[in-house]
C-alpha positions in Angstrom: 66.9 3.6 32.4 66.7 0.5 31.2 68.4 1.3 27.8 68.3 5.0 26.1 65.3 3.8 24.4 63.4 2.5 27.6 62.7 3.8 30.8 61.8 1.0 33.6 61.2 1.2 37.0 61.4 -2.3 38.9 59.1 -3.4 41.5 59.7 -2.1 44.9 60.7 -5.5 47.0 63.4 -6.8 48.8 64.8 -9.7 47.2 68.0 -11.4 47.0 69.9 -11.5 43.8 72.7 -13.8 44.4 71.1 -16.7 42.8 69.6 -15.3 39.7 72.8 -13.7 39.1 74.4 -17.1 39.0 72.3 -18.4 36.5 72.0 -16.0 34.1 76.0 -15.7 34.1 75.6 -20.1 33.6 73.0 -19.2 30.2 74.9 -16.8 29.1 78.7 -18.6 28.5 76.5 -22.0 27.6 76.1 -22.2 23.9 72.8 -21.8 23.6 71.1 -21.6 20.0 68.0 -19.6 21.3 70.1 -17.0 22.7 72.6 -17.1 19.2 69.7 -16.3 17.4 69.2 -12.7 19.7 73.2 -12.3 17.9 74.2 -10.1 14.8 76.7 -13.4 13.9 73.3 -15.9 14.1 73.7 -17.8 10.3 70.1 -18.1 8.8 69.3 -20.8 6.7 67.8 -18.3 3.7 70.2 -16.5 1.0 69.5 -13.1 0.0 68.7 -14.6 -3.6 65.2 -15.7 -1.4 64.9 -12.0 -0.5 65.6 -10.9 -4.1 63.5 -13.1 -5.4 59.7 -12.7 -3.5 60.7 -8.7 -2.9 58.2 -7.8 -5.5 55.3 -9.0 -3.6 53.4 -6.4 -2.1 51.2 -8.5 0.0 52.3 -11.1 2.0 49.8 -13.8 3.4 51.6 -15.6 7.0 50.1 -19.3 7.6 50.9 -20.3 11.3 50.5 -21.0 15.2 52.0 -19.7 17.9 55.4 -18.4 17.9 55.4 -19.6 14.4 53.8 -16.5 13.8 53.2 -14.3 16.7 56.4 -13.0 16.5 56.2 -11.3 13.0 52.5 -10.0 14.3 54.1 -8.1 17.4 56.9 -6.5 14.7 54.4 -5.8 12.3 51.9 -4.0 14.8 54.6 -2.1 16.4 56.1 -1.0 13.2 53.4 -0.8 10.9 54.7 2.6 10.2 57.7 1.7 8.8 56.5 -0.9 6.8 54.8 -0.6 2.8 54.0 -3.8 2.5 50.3 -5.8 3.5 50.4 -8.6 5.6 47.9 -11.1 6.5 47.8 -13.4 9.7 46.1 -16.6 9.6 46.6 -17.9 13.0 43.4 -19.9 14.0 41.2 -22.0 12.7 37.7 -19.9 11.6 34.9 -21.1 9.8 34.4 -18.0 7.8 38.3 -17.8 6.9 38.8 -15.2 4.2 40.7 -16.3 1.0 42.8 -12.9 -0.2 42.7 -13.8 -4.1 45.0 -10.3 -4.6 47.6 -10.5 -7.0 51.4 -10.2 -6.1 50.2 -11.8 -2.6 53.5 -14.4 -1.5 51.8 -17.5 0.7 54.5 -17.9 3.8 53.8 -21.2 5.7 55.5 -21.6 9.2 55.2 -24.5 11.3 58.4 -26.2 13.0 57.2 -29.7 13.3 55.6 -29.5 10.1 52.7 -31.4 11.3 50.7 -28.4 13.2 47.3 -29.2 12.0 46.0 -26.2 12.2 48.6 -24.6 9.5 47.8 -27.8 7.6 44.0 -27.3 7.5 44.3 -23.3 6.6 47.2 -24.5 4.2 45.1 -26.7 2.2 41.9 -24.0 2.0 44.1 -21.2 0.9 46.9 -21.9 -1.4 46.3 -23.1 -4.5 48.5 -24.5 -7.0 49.0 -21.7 -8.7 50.4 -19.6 -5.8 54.0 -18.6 -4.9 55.1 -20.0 -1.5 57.6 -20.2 1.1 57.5 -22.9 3.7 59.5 -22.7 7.1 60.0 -26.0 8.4 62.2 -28.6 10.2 65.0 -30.4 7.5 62.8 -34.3 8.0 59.9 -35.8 7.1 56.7 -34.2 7.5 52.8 -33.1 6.2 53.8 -29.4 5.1 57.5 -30.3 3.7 55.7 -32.9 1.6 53.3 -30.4 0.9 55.5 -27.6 0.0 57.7 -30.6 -2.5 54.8 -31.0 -3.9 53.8 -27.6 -4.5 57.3 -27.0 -5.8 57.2 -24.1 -3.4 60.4 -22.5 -1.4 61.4 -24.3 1.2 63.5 -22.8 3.9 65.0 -24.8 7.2 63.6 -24.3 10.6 66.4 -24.5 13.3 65.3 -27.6 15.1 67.1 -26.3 18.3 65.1 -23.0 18.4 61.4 -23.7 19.6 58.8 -21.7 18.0 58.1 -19.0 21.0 61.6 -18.2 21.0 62.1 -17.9 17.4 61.4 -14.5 16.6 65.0 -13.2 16.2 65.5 -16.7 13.7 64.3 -17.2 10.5 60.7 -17.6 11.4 60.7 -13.9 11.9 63.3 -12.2 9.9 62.5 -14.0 6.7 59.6 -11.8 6.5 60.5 -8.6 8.1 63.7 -8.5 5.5 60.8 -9.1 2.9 59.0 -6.4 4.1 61.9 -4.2 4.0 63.2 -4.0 7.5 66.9 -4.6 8.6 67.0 -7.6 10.3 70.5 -6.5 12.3 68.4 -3.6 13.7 66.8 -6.1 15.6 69.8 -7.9 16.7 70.4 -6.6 20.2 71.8 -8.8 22.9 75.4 -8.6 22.5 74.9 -4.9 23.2 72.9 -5.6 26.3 75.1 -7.6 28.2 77.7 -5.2 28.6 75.1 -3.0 29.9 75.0 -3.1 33.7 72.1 -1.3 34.0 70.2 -3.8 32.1 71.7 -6.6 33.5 70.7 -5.1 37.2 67.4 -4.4 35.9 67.0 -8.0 34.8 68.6 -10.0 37.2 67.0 -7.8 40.2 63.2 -8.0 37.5 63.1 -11.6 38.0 64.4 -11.6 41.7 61.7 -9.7 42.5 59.3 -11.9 40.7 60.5 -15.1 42.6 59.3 -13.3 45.7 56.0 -12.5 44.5 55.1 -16.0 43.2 56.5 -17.5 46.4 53.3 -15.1 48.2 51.0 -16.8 45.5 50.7 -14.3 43.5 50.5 -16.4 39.9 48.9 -13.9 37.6 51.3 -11.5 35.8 48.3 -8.2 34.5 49.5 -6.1 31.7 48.5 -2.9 31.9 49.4 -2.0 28.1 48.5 1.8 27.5 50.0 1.5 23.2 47.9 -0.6 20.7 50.2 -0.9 18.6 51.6 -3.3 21.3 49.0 -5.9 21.7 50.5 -8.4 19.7 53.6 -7.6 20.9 52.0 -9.1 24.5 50.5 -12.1 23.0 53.8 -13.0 22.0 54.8 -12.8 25.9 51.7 -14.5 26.8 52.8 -17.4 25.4 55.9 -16.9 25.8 55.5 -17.0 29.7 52.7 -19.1 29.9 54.0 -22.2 27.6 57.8 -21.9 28.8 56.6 -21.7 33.0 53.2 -23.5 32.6 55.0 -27.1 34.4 55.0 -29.3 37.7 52.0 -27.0 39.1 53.9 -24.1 38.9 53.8 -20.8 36.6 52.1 -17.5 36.0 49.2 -16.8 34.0 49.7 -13.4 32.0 46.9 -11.5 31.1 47.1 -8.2 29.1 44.5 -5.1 29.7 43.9 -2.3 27.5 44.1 0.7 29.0 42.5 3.3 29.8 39.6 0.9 28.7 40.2 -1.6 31.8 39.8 1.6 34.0 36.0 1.2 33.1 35.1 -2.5 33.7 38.7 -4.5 35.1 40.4 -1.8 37.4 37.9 -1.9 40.5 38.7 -5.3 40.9 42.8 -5.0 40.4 42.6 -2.4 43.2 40.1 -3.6 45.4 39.9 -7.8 44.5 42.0 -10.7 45.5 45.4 -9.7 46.5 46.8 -12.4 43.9 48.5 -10.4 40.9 51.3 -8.3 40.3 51.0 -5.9 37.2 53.2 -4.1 34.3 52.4 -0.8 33.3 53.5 -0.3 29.6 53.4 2.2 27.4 54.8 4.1 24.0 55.4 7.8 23.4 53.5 9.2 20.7 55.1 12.3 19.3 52.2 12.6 16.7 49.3 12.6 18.9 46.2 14.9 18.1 45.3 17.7 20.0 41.6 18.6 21.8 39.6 21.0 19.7 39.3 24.3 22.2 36.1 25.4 20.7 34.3 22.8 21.7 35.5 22.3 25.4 33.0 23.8 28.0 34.3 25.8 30.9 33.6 23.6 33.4 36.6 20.8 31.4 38.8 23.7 30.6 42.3 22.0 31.9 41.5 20.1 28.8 42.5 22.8 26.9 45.1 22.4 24.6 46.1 19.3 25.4 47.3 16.5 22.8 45.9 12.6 23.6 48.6 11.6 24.3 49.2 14.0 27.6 45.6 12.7 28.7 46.2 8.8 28.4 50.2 9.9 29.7 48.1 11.3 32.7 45.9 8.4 33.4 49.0 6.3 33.6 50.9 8.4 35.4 47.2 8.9 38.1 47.0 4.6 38.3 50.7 4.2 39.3 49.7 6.6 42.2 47.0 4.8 43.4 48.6 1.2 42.7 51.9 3.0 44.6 49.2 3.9 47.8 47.7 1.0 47.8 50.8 -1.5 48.3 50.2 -3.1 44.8 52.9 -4.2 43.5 54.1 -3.2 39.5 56.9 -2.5 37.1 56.7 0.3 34.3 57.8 0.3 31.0 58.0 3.9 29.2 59.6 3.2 25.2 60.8 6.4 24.0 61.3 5.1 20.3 59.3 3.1 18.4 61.6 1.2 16.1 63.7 -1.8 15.1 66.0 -1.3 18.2 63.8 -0.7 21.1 61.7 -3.9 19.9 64.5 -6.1 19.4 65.5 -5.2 23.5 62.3 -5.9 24.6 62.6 -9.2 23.1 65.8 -9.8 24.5 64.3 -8.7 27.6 61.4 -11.1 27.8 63.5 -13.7 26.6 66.3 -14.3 28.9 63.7 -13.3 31.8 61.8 -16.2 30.8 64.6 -18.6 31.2 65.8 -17.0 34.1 62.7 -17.9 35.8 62.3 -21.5 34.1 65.8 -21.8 35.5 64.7 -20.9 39.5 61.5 -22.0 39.1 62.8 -25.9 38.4 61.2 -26.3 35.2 62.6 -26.9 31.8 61.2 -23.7 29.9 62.1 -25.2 26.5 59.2 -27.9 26.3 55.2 -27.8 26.2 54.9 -31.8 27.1 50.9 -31.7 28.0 50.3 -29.8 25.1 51.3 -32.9 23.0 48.5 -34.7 24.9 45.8 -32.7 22.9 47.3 -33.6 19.9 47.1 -36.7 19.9 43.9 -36.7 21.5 42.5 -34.5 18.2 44.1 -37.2 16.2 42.5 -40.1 18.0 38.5 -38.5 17.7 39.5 -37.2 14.2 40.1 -41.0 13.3 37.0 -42.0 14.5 35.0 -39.5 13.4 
């Protein structure tokens, strides 16, 4: 177990552990402000007033990129159920971009630079003068805190030291999840995670074992995701991984499969293709799952009888792990027993510190995106001219 709430199983390779042990022991007694923000004591820069204030908005309408916003999305997805409240997610640029005119709908903008322009150009289509608004920023000068001055709108500080893939557990996230109605100290997990040794040994030995498969060139990380209601909670990691390791030629390209969908077009080729991936099995129990109709199941199928989905998509994970387990491929497994506050705010914490872990061993800062800059001021440049 990797906590009550999550059963893992590792992958099965010999690795040493010595020196990810040493670093993650180094991250954890630095002060680090991305790792404060996984803490119950983290001070946000909102007052409950701000929560007092917008909680009569039933809809709420999020304006961002990246981990700007991809963090609420994964929460929001994964607990829809707990949650009363509509949200909407602008997060790209669309010609045919859908302007909710709803009333009671609260405008949140969330950009840490203030300068993304793609929150700039979906800001200026959507929100009129007339709206209510909350901008998440960086305290200095900038398009969207001009903007949101100008707008006389809310304006909430960004924590300059937190980027935005890692901000989930920060304001950018928990602004709106308390708005929605969610405890944002559910969430807060880590200090009750390192004092558990079987999640430490799970982690530390998680991203030894990685090490080993990237140094046998295998560079793409599949996610074999077999809940839903957890895509966005990979996209998160997608970035997550991809932007923080993406550096110096090195890195791992995650790509997330919906299963049992895949088994029909992607999983010939993960069994039988290039040797070049490892893979994570994840998955969700669903207590409510619908059962098969009897009547309507011929003889020939009748070990179909009775059962719920859930049993039959449990199965086809259960078959894959089999094969991938025969065929030397190798894999992790997730299996979340709850879906709630908790068990979301560990797999952050989770997919966080892994992610440093292996910027740390890998020689690569996983704080930065420098190349990414490159394309912004290559937009700038044709934008000027054009």
């Amino acid at each position: 177990m990797l906590t009550k709430n999550i059963r893992f199983r590792n992958f099965i390779i010999k690795s040493n552990i010595s020196t990810v042990k040493k670093e993650f022991e180094k991250i954890l007694f630095n002060n680090n402000e991305i790792l404060n923000s996984l803490r119950l004591n983290y001070k946000y820069s909102f007052s409950k007033k701000i929560i007092k204030k917008y909680k009569k908005f039933t809809k709420l309408r999020i304006i961002g990129m990246g981990g700007s916003i991809m963090g609420t999305e994964a929460i929001y997805s994964f607990l829809k159920h707990k949650i009363k409240k509509i949200f909407f997610f602008v997060n790209n640029i669309k010609s045919g971009i859908v302007n909710h005119k709803e009333k009671k709908t609260l405008n949140l903008v969330v950009s840490k630079s203030g300068n993304t322009l793609e929150t700039i150009s979906n800001s200026n289509i959507l929100i009129d003068k007339n709206d209510k608004n909350i901008f998440i920023t960086e305290n200095r000068d900038s398009y969207l805190r001009n903007f949101a001055h100008k707008l006389k709108a809310e304006i909430i500080d960004h924590n300059n030291f937190i980027g935005g893939r890692y901000s989930v557990l920060s304001e950018v996230g928990m602004l709106p999840i308390e708005l929605a109605g969610l405890d944002p100290r559910k969430f807060k997990q880590l200090d009750l995670l390192i004092k558990n040794k079987n999640f430490i040994n799970a982690l530390v030995k998680n991203v030894s074992n990685t090490i080993s498969l990237i140094k046998k060139k295998k560079y793409t990380s599949v996610i074999l995701n077999y809940d839903e209601k957890s895509e966005n909670l990979f996209k998160w990691y997608q970035q997550l991984l991809a932007e923080s390791l993406g550096k110096k030629a090195k890195g791992i390209l995650p790509v997330i499969s919906s299963m049992p969908k895949d088994n029909h077009s992607l999983m010939q080729l993960y069994l039988d293709g290039p040797k070049k991936s490892f893979y994570t099995f994840f998955y969700v129990l669903n207590k409510n799952s619908i059962k098969i109709n009897n009547n309507k199941i011929l003889s020939s199928h009748k070990y179909l009888k009775s059962k719920k989905l859930e049993q039959i998509l449990y199965s086809q994970k259960l078959a894959t792990e089999k094969i991938f387990l025969r065929k030397k491929i190798p894999f992790r497994s997730f299996e979340v027993l709850r879906r709630d506050e908790k068990t979301i705010g560990e797999l952050f914490c989770f997919f966080i510190l892994e992610t440093i872990l292996l910027g740390r061993i890998l020689g690569v800062n996983p704080f930065d995106q420098p190349s990414v800059e490159l394309i912004k001021k290559e937009t700038k440049k044709i934008l000027l001219k054009s």
